[in-house]
C-alpha positions in Angstrom: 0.0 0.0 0.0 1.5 3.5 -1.0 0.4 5.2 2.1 -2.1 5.2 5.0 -4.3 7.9 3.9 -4.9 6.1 0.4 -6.3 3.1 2.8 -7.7 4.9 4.9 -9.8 6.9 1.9 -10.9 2.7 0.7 -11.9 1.8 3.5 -14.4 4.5 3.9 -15.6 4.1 0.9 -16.3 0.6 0.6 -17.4 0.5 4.4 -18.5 4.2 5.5 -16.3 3.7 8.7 -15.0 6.7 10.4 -11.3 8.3 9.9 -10.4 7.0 13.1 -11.7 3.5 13.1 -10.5 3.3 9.4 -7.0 3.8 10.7 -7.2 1.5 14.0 -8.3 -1.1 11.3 -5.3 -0.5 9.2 -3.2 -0.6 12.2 -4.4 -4.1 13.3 -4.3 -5.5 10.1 -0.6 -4.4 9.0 -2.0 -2.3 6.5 -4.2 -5.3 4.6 -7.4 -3.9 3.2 -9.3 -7.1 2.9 -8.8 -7.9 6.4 -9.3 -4.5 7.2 -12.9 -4.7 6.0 -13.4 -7.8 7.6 -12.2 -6.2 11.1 -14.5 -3.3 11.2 -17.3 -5.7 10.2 -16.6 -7.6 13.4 -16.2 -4.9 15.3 -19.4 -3.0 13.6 -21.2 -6.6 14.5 -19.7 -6.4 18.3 -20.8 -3.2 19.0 -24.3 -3.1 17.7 -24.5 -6.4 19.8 -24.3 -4.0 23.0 -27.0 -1.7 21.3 -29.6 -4.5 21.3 -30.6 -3.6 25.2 -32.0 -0.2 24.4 -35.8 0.3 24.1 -36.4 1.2 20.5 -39.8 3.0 20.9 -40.1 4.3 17.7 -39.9 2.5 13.7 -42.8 1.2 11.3 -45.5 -1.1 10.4 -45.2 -2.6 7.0 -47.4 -3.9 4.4 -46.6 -6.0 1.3 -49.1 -7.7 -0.5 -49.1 -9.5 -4.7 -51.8 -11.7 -5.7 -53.3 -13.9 -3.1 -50.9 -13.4 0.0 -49.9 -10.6 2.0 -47.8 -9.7 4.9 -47.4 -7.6 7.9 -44.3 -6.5 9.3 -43.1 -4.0 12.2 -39.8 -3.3 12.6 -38.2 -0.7 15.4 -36.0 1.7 16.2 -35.0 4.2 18.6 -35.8 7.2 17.3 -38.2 9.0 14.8 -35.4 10.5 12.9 -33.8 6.7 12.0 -37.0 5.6 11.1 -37.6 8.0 8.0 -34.2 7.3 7.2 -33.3 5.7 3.6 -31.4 3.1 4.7 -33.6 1.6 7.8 -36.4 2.0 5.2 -34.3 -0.4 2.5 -34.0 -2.4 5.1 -37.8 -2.7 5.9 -38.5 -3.3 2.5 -36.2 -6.2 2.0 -37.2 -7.7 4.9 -40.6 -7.4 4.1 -40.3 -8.8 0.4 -38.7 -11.8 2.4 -41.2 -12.4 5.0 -43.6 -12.2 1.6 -41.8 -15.0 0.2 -41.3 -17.3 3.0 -45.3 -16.6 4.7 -46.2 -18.8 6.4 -43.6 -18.4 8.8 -43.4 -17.6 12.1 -41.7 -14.8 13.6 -38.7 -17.0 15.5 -38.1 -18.7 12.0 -38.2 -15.8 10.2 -35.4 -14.6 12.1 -33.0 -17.9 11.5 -33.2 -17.0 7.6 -30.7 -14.5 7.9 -32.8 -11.7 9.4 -30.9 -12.1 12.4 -27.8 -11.6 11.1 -29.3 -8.1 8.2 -30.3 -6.3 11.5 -27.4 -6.5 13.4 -25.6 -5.2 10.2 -27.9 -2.6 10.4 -27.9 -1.4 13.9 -23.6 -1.3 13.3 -24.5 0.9 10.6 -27.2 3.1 11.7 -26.0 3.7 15.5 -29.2 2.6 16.7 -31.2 -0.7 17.9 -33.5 -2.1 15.7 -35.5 -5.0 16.0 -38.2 -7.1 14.4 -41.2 -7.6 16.5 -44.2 -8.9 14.6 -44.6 -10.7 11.3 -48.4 -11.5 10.4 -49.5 -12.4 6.8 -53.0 -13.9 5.3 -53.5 -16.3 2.4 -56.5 -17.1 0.4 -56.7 -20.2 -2.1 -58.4 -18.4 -4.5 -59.1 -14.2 -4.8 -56.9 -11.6 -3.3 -55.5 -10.1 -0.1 -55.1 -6.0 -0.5 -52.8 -4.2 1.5 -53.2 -0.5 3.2 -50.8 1.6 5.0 -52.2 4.2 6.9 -49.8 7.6 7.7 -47.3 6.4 5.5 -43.4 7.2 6.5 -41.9 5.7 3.2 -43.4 3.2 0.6 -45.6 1.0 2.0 -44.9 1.7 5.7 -46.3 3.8 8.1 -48.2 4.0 11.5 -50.7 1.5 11.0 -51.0 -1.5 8.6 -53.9 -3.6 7.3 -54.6 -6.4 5.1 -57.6 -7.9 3.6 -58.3 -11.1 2.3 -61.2 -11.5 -0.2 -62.2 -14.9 -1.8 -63.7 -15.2 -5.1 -63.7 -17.7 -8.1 -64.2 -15.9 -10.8 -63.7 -11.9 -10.0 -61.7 -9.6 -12.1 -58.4 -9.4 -10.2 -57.4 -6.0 -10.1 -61.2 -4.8 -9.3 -61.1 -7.2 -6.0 -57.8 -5.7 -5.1 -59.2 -2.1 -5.4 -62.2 -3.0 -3.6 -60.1 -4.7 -0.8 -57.9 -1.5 -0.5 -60.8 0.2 0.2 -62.0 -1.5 3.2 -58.6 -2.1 4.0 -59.0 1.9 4.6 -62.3 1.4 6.8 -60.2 -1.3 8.6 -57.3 1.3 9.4 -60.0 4.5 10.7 -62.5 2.0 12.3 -60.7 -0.8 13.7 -63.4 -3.8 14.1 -63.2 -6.6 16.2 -65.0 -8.9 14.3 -65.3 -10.0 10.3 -68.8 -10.9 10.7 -71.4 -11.4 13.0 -70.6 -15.3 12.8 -67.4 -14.7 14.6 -68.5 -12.6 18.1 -68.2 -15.3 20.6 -71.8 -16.4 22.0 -70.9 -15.3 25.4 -70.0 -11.9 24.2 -73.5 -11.4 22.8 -75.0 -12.6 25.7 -73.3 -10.7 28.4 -74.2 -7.7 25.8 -78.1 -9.1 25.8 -77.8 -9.6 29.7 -76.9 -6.1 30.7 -79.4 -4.6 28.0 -81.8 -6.5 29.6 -81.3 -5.5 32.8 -81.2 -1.7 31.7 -84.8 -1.8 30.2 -86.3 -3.7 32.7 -86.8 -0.8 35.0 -88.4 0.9 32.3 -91.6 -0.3 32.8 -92.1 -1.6 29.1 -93.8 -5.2 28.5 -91.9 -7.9 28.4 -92.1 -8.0 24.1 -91.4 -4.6 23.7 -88.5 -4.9 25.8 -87.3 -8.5 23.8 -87.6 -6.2 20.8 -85.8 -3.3 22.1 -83.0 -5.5 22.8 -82.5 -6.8 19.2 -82.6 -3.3 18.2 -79.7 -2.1 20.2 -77.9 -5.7 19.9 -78.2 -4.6 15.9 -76.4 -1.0 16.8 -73.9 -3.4 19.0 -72.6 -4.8 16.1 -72.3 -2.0 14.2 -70.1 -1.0 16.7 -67.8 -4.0 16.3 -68.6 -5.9 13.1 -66.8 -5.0 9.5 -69.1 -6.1 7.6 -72.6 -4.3 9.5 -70.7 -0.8 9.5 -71.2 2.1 7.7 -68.6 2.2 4.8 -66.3 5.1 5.8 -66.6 5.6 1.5 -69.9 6.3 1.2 -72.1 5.9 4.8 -75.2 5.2 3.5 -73.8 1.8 2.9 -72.4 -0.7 5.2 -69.9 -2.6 4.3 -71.6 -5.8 3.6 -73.6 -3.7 1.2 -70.7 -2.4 -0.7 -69.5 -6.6 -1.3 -73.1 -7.3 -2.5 -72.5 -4.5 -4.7 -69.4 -5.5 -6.1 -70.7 -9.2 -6.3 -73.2 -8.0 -9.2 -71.2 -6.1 -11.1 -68.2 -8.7 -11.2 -70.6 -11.8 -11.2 -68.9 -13.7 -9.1 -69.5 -14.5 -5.3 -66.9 -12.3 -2.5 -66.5 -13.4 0.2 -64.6 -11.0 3.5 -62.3 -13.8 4.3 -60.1 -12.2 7.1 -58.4 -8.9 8.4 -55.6 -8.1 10.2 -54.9 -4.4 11.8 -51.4 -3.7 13.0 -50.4 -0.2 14.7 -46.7 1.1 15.1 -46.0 -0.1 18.9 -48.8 -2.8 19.6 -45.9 -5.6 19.7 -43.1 -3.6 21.6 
């Protein structure tokens, strides 16, 4: 090598090191530059190991969906600033693309193909923890799941994330995905607990029936009227928590179910609101 500053000047720009740790390297590695590289990579890896005990409060929830899978991904950092950052936002998306690929998987295998190994690269490089704390994803056999990120920070990540899952047989593809972006919108401003009314656990609805019940009984009403004043507020009780019974946050004066029935006739093919899944920036950490 003709001097240390030429090294010095490589190894910065193959790495991004600082001057000083450029130099150390050079130093340790009687002026090799391969080894040199290969030093601060270990030493980049040691020290972000120590950074993996500091709360990361801040990052983004990610969404990735193509064809009939989609996934969900949140991935943290420490800061705000890191998390708009080019770099921690590459990494997102490469992580997600891979989760994509690999779905199902869980979370603890997810990090065995490599993952593991990309963050810690990362948090050498960015000065910061990160960490991977929830993958999700939804399949359908036939028909689509539609993604939606919600206060976007980059491409397809943001402050909350949703997919939808809509089966069909025979609907145009790209229509289906539209129409599941849009309630993949309601999903992300409404937040329901349930798909359909199928799904609210019996003793939900009867604890629900059980204290209406015992709110109209001192009204004074006969026992019919009251029976029947029940099943009308149980009907505004799922409203409350049920997708498909609410108001479309696109055009109110349908409810959701409406808008599928809708879309059944003018595709001519059956829909079916298969699943959901709602994830918000810090719900894992």
């Amino acid at each position: 090598m003709s001097s240390i500053h030429e090294g010095i000047k490589q190894l910065r720009e193959t790495t991004g090191a600082k001057i000083l740790d450029c130099r150390k390297a050079l130093q340790e590695c009687d002026g090799d530059i391969e080894k040199a590289v290969e030093w601060l990579r270990k030493h980049g890896v040691a020290s972000a190991v120590k950074k993996q005990d500091r709360q990361t409060g801040q990052g983004v929830v990610a969404a990735f969906s193509k064809g009939s899978k989609g996934v969900l991904l949140e991935v943290n950092c420490e800061t705000d600033f890191v998390a708009r950052n080019e770099f921690f936002q590459s990494l997102v998306k490469e992580l997600l693309e891979q989760a994509h690929e690999l779905f199902p998987v869980s979370l603890e295998v997810f990090h065995e193909k490599g993952v593991r190994e990309k963050i810690l690269e990362a948090v050498a490089r960015i000065g910061e923890n990160v960490v991977c704390t929830h993958l999700d994803g939804l399949e359908v056999p036939s028909g689509v799941v539609a993604s939606y990120v919600h206060g976007a920070a980059g491409p397809g990540m943001g402050k909350i994330a949703v997919l939808v899952a809509l089966e069909s047989e025979g609907a145009d593809e790209a229509q289906l995905m539209e129409l599941g972006k849009k309630i993949a919108m309601h999903v992300a401003a409404i937040n329901p607990a349930y798909c359909q009314i199928s799904e609210v656990p019996e003793d939900v609805v009867k604890k629900e029936e059980d204290i209406l019940r015992a709110q109209l009984q001192e009204s004074g009403k006969p026992q019919e009227i009251v029976e029947k004043m029940i099943q009308g507020r149980l009907r505004k009780f799922f409203e409350e928590c049920v997708l498909e019974q609410q108001p479309f946050v696109c055009d109110p004066s349908k409810t959701v179910q409406d808008v599928l029935k809708d879309a059944e006739k003018e595709m001519g093919s059956a829909i079916r609101l298969a699943a959901v899944r709602r994830l918000a920036l810090g719900q894992s950490v």
